[in-house]
C-alpha positions, 0 to 999 in steps of 0.5 A, a space after each residue: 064873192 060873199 058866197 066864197 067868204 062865206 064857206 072859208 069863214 065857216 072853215 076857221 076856228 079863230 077869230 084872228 083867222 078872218 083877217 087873212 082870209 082874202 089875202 089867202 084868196 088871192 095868194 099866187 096870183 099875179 099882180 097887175 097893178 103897178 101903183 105905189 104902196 108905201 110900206 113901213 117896217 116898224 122895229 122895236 129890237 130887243 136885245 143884241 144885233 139880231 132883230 136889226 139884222 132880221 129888219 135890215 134883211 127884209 128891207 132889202 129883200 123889199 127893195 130888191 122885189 119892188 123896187 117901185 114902191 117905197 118902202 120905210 125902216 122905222 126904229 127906235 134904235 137907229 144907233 144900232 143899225 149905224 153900228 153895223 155900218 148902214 146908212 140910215 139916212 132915209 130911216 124914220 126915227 121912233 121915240 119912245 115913252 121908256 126905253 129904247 128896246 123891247 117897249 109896247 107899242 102903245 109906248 111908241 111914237 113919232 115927233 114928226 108924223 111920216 107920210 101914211 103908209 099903206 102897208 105897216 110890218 111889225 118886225 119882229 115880234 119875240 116877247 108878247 102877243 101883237 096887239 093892234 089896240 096897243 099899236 093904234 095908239 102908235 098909229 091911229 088908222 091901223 088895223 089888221 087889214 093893213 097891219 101885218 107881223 113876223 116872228 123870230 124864229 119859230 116864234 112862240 107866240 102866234 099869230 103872225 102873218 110872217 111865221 119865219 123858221 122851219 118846220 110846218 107851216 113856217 116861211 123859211 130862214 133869211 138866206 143871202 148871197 154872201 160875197 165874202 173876203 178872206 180875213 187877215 185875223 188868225 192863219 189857219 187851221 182853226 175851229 170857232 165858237 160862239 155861243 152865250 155865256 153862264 150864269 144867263 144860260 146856265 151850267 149847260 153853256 159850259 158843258 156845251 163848250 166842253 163837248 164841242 172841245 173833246 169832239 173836235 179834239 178827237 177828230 183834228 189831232 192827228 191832221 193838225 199837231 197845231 190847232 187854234 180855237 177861236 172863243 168868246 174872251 168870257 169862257 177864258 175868263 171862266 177857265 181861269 177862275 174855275 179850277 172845276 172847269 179848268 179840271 173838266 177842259 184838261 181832261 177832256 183834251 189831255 189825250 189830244 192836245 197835251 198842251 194849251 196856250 191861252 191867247 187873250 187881250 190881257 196877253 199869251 201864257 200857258 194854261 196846260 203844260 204838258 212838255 211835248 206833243 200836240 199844242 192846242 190855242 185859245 184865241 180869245 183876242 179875236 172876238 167880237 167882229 164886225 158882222 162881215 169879219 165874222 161872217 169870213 172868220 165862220 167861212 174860212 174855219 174848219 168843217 166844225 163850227 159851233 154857234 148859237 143865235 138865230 143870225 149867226 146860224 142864219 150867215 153861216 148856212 149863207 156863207 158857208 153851206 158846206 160847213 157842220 154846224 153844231 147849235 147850242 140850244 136856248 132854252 125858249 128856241 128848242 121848238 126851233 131846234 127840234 125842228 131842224 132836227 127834223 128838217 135837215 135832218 140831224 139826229 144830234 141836234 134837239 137833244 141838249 147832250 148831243 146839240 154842241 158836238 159829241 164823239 158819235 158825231 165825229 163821221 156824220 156828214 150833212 148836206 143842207 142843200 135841199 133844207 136850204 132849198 125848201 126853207 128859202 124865205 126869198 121864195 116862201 115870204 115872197 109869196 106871202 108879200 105878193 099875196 099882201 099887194 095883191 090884197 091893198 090893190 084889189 080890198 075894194 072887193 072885200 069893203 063890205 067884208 072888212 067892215 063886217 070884221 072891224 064891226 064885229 066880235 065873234 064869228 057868228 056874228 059875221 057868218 050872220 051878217 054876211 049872209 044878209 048880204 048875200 
């Protein structure tokens, strides 16, 4: 066994490499006991609904693997959770010295300690680097031999033992199976959007709409003289108050929809007048949804939708894989982007002018079918999880090894010290 260690301690380059090193060994192979392991999901989201829906997923991606063991949701934001109508009974509570979100984990604790875990999963990280000095103020007996962790979406900030995304060595999206039930919210046809706001985003949130707009424009108007849009209630608010924005609309939809009504929570009145031809709507009383109302709203709108956000591109490649999905582009996730661009393949994509719709685009067809097929977490993280249990069953094995690496500092040090073992 040390012989084996030491030729794949002598193959890593970081430190932090060493860590994996016999779960590795142990990846793809069955696992034979059966005993209990608890595992404990540990959730500090950061900002809107993704990282709980992230955590919610996995969760049930764990019960339905091994529903023989116990396993724990733990956050510090419950309320969050209860929002999107899940019963978090069973749901540890973590408290915490500041705010609720995106805090350290030396910040973090329990007013009841819960039963040891075997297995911890931090989930997700986004803003900083794990570190499990921080985290064994939160939980004194861990390490990085039972301390695991996962990105966002290519995450930027490695290592993690779960690198979700797509692209090289990335262990897929959070697919489901959706069973979804047709709305009563807007009669068809319509397209939707949702994407982020300006200022935070910048001008760019604007042009991506515009793009979208003119695109859909072109390719819908001579199949639907009547034509609603479904939008965020904030780029309503933005044509009204911006006579520039309101000019770049007009023009961009003048030579499809010579009229546009506005549909919004203050009322209807019309926004582009144009006396005759085709009419084009605004809905801007409609959003935001229950995540499973939107979910029906994205599968039942026209073959062009344009999101952005990990989980709303993540419900709609579930729900409705047939769709043509335009993406707008946050400026901390273009590795994501530019690596579906490359995975699904589409050449519009990873390139800001283009990623919201454009004109040359209004022909392409896209078939998801093998990126979703190679890029299925249910299948790539399973694999990784099983290598974990496999590692907690057997880490009798690798004692001496594991001491060698919680005690040491540099991997000269441990290719020394393995040796005196051998």
């Amino acid at each position: 066994m040390n012989k084996e260690l030491l030729k794949s301690v002598n193959k890593i380059k970081y430190y932090e490499e060493l860590y994996d090193i016999p779960r590795i060994s142990l990846e793809n192979k069955r696992i034979t006991n059966q005993k209990k392991l608890r595992i404990g999901l540990i959730n500090v989201p950061c900002g809107g609904f993704g990282d709980i829906i992230v955590c919610q997923t996995f969760y049930e991606y764990l019960k339905s693997w091994y529903p023989q063991h116990e396993s724990v949701l733990c956050t510090t934001t419950p309320e969050k959770f209860k929002k999107l109508g899940i019963d978090t009974k069973s749901y540890k509570k973590i408290d915490v010295h500041g705010g609720q979100e995106c805090e350290l984990h030396n910040l973090l604790y329990f007013k009841k300690q819960p039963k040891k875990f075997d297995i911890m999963i931090c989930i997700p990280i986004i803003n900083y680097q794990f570190n499990i000095n921080q985290f064994k103020k939160f939980i004194p007996y861990a390490n990085l031999f039972n301390t695991f962790t996962m990105s966002e979406y290519n995450g930027y900030i490695p290592p993690y033992t779960f690198p979700i995304g797509v692209g090289k060595g990335q262990l897929g999206l959070f697919i489901t199976d959706q069973k979804v039930k047709k709305h009563d919210l807007i009669d068809g046809p319509y397209a939707l959007v949702y994407i982020q706001p300006s200022p935070e985003w910048g001008v760019h949130s604007k042009t991506c709409f515009l793009k979208f707009m003119e695109m859909i424009s072109k390719k819908y108007y001579k199949k639907h003289s009547f034509f609603q849009v479904v939008v965020q209630q904030w780029l309503i608010d933005d044509l009204n108050n911006s006579p520039q924005f309101k000019t770049r609309f007009k023009k961009a939809l003048e030579p499809y929809y010579t009229n546009v009504l506005i549909h919004s929570s203050d009322g209807e009145h019309g926004f582009i007048d144009g006396q005759g031809g085709n009419s084009l709507v605004l809905r801007g009383d409609i959003l935001p949804k229950p995540r499973h109302e939107f979910i029906s709203l994205m599968k039942y709108s026209v073959e062009d939708i344009l999101l952005t956000g990990d989980q709303s591109i993540t419900d709609c490649f579930s729900a409705c894989s047939n769709k043509h999905v335009w993406y707008q582009i946050a400026p901390w996730k273009t590795d994501f982007a530019d690596n579906l661009a490359k995975c699904i393949p589409d050449k519009y994509i990873d390139n800001f002018r283009t990623t919201c719709g454009t004109l040359k685009g209004i022909n392409q067809k896209i078939n998801y079918k093998q990126f979703l097929k190679e890029y299925d977490f249910r299948k790539l993280g399973k694999v990784r999880m099983d290598s974990i249990l496999n590692f907690v069953y057997n880490q009798d094995d690798y004692k001496d090894y594991m001491e060698i690496i919680l005690h040491s500092r540099n991997k000269e040090s441990v290719l020394n010290k393995l040796k005196n073992k051998i």
